[in-house]
C-alpha positions as CSV (number, residue, x, y, z in Angstrom):
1,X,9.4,-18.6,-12.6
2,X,6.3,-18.0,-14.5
3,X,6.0,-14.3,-15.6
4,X,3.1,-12.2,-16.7
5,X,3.5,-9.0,-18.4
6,X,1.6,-5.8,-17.3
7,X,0.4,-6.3,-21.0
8,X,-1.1,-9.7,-20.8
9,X,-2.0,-9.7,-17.0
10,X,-5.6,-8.1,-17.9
11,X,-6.0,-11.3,-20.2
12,X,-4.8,-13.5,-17.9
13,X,-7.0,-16.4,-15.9
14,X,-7.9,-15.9,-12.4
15,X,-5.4,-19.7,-12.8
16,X,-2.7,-18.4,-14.2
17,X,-2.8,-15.6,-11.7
18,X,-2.6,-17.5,-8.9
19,X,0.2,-19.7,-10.3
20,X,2.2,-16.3,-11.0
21,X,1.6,-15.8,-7.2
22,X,2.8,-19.4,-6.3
23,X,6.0,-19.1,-8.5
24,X,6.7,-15.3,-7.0
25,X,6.6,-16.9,-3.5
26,X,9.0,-19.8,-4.3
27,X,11.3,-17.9,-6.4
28,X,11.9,-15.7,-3.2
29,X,11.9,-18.3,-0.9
30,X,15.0,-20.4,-2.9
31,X,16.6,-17.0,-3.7
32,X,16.6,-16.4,0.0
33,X,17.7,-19.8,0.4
34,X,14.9,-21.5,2.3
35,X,13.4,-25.1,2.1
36,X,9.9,-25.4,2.0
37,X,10.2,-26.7,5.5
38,X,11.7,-23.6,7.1
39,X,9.7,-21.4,5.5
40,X,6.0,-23.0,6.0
41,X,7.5,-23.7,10.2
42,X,8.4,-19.7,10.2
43,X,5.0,-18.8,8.0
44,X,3.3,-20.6,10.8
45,X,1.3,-23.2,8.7
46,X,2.3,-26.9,7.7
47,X,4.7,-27.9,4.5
48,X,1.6,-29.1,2.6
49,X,-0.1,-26.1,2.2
50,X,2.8,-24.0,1.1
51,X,3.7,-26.9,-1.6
52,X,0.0,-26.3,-2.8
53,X,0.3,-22.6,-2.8
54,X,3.4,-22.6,-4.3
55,X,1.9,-24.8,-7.2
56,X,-1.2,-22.3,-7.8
57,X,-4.0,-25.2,-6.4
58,X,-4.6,-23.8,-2.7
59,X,-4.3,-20.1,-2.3
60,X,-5.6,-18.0,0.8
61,X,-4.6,-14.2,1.0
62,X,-4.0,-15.0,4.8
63,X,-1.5,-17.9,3.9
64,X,-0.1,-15.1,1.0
65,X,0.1,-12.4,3.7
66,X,1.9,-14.8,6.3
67,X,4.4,-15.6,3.8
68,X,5.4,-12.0,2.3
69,X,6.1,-11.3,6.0
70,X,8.1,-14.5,6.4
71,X,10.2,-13.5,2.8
72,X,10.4,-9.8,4.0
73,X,8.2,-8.9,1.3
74,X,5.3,-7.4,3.0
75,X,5.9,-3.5,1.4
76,X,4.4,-5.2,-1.4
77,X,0.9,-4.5,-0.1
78,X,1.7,-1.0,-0.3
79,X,0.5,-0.5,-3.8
80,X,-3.1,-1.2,-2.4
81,X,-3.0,1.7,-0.1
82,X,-5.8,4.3,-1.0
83,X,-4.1,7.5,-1.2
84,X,-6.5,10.7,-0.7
85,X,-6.2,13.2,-3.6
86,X,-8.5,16.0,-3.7
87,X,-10.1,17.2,-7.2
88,X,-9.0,20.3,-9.0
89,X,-12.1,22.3,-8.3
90,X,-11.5,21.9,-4.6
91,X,-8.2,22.4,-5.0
92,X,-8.9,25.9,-6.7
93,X,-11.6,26.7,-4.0
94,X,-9.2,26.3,-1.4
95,X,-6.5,28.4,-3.2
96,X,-9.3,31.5,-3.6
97,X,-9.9,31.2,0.0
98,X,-6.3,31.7,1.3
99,X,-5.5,35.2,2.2
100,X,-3.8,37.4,0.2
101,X,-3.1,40.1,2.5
102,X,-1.8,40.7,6.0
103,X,-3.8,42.4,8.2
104,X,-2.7,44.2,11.2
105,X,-3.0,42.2,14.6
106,X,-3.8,45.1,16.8
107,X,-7.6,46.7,15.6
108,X,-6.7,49.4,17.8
109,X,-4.1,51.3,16.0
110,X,-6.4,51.7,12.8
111,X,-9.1,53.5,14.7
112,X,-7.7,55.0,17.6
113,X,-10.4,55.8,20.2
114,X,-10.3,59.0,22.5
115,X,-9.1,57.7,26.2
116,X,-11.5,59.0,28.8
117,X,-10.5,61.0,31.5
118,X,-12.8,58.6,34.2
């Protein structure tokens, strides 16, 4: 399997890339014990076209995304989920806001108003 280190990978080709991607999908796909011909028939596209992807020279994210579901790899795609954060000076706005006292529900009690005899 061809391996690229978090080092190199920024000085990798966009080739090389893609071949990582092609060996990544056969290594799982033998390691799950699956000939090329199962897995394109379950991946819902032919035999060719997962030979070619598998060899880095025909690569579509649908194909990818068809066969990470296939493999049971699919959580991969998680590490592209944007996650909200908010900044620090929001953060500390929102802190200053919060009350820092309890008030007394009933207004009442505090300023008791004489009852009228009508």
């Amino acid at each position: 399997m061809t391996e690229i280190s978090y080092i190199n990978i920024q000085a990798a080709s966009d080739t090389a890339l893609i071949r990582s991607l092609g060996a990544f999908v056969k290594h799982h796909r033998v390691q799950q014990n699956k000939s090329q011909a199962q897995l394109a028939k379950e991946a819902g596209i032919v035999r060719s076209t997962l030979s070619l992807f598998e060899n880095g020279e025909n690569t579509s994210l649908l194909v990818f995304i068809q066969l990470l579901r296939v493999l049971k790899l699919l959580h991969l795609l998680q590490h592209f989920k944007i996650k909200e954060e908010i900044s620090p000076l929001l953060l500390a706005k929102l802190e200053q806001s919060k009350k820092s006292r309890a008030r007394s529900r009933n207004t009442e009690n505090r300023n008791p108003e004489p009852k009228s005899d009508w």
